[in-house]
C-alpha positions as CSV (number, residue, x, y, z in Angstrom):
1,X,10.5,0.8,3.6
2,X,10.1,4.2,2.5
3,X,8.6,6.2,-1.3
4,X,7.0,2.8,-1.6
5,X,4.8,4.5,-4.8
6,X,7.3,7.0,-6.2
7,X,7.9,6.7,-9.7
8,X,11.9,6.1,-9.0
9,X,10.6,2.7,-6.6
10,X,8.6,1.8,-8.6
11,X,11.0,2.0,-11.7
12,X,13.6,0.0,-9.6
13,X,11.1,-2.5,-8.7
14,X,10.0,-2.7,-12.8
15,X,13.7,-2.5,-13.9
16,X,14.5,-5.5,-11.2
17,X,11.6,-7.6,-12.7
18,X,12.7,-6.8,-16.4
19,X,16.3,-7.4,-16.3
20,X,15.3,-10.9,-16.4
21,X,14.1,-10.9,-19.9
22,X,16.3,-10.3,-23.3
23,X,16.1,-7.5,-25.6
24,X,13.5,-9.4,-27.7
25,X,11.1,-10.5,-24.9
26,X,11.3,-6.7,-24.1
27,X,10.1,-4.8,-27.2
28,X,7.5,-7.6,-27.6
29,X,6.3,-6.0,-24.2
30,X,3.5,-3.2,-25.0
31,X,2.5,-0.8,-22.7
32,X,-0.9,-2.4,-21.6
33,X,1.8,-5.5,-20.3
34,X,3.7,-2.6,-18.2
35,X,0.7,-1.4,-17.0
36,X,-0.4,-4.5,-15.4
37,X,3.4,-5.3,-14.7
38,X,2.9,-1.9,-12.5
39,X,-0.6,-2.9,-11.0
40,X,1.1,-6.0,-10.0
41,X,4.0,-4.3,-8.3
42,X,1.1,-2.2,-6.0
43,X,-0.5,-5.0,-5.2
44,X,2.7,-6.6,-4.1
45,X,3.6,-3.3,-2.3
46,X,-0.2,-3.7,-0.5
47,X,0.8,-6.8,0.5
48,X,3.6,-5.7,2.5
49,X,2.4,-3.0,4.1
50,X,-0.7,-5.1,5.5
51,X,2.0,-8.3,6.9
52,X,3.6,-5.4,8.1
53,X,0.6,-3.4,10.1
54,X,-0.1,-6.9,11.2
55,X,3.1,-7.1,13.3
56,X,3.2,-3.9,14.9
57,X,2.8,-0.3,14.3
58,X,4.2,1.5,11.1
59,X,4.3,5.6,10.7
60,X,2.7,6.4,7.3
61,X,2.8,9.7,5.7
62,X,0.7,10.2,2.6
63,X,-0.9,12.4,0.5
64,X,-4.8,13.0,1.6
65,X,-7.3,13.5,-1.5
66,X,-7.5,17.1,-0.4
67,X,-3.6,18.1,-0.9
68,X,-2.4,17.6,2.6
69,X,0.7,15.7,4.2
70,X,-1.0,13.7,6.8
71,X,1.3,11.4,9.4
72,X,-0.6,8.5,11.4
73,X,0.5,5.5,13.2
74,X,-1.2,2.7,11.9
75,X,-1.5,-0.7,12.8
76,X,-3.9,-4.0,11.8
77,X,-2.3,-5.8,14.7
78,X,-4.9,-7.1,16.6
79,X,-3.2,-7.4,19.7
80,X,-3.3,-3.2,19.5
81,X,-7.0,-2.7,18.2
82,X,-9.5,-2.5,21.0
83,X,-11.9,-5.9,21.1
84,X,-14.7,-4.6,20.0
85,X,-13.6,-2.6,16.8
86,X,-12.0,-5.1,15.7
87,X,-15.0,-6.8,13.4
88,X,-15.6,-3.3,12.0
89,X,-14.0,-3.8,9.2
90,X,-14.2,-7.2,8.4
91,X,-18.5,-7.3,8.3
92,X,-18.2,-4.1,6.0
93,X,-20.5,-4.9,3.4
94,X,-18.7,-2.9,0.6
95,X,-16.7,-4.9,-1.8
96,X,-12.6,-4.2,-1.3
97,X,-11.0,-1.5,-2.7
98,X,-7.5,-2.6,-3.8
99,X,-6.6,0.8,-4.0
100,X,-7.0,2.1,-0.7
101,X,-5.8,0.2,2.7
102,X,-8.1,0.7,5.9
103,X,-6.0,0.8,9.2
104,X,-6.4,1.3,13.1
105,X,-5.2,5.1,13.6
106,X,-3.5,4.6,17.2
107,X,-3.3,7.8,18.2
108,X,-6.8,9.2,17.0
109,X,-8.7,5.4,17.9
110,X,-10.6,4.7,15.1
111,X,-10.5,3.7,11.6
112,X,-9.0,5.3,8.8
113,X,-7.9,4.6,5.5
114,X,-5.3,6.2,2.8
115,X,-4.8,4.9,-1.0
116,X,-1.8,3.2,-1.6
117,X,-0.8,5.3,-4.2
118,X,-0.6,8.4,-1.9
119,X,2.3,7.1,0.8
120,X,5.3,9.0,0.2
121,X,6.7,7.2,3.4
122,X,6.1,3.8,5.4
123,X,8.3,3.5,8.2
């Protein structure tokens, strides 16, 4: 799975979704309904990527806030997350972002997190 969020995926995922409907069901669609057709298609794309962290380790590259290209080995399996950081997350009191995805960073052991919208690759 790789450019999970760049425009051409996610027009190929949008284009795959609409070619299901005719001509007329299409123009009656505005652009608030492909908005939230696109919101859906992240949050299917979230979806994913956490069954897929939950099986093993994935390399993500992504965008940080700050400009930089940043590559990590992630995981969520718990079989890889030391015992006792595994609750860390879970008891966070903060309500969850659906925007950004906390993982276990193997390599630097400890928690991190990216926004979904930043991956340019999730291999």
């Amino acid at each position: 799975m790789k450019n999970l969020n760049s425009e051409k995926e996610l027009e190929a995922m949008t284009q795959e979704t609409l070619s299901t409907k005719t001509t007329a069901e299409l123009e009656l669609l505005g652009l608030a309904e492909l908005e939230l057709l696109e919101k859906d298609i992240r949050k299917q794309i979230r979806t994913k990527m956490i069954e897929d962290l939950q099986t093993g380790t994935k390399v993500v590259t992504f965008t940080k806030v700050n400009g930089e290209q940043r590559v990590m080995t992630s995981t969520l399996d718990q079989n890889l997350i030391p015992q006792d950081n595994q609750e860390s997350v879970a008891k966070s009191p903060k309500p969850v972002n659906e925007e950004v995805l906390p993982v276990w960073d193997v390599n630097a052991e400890g928690w991190r997190s990216f926004r979904i919208d930043s991956v340019v690759s999730f291999e």
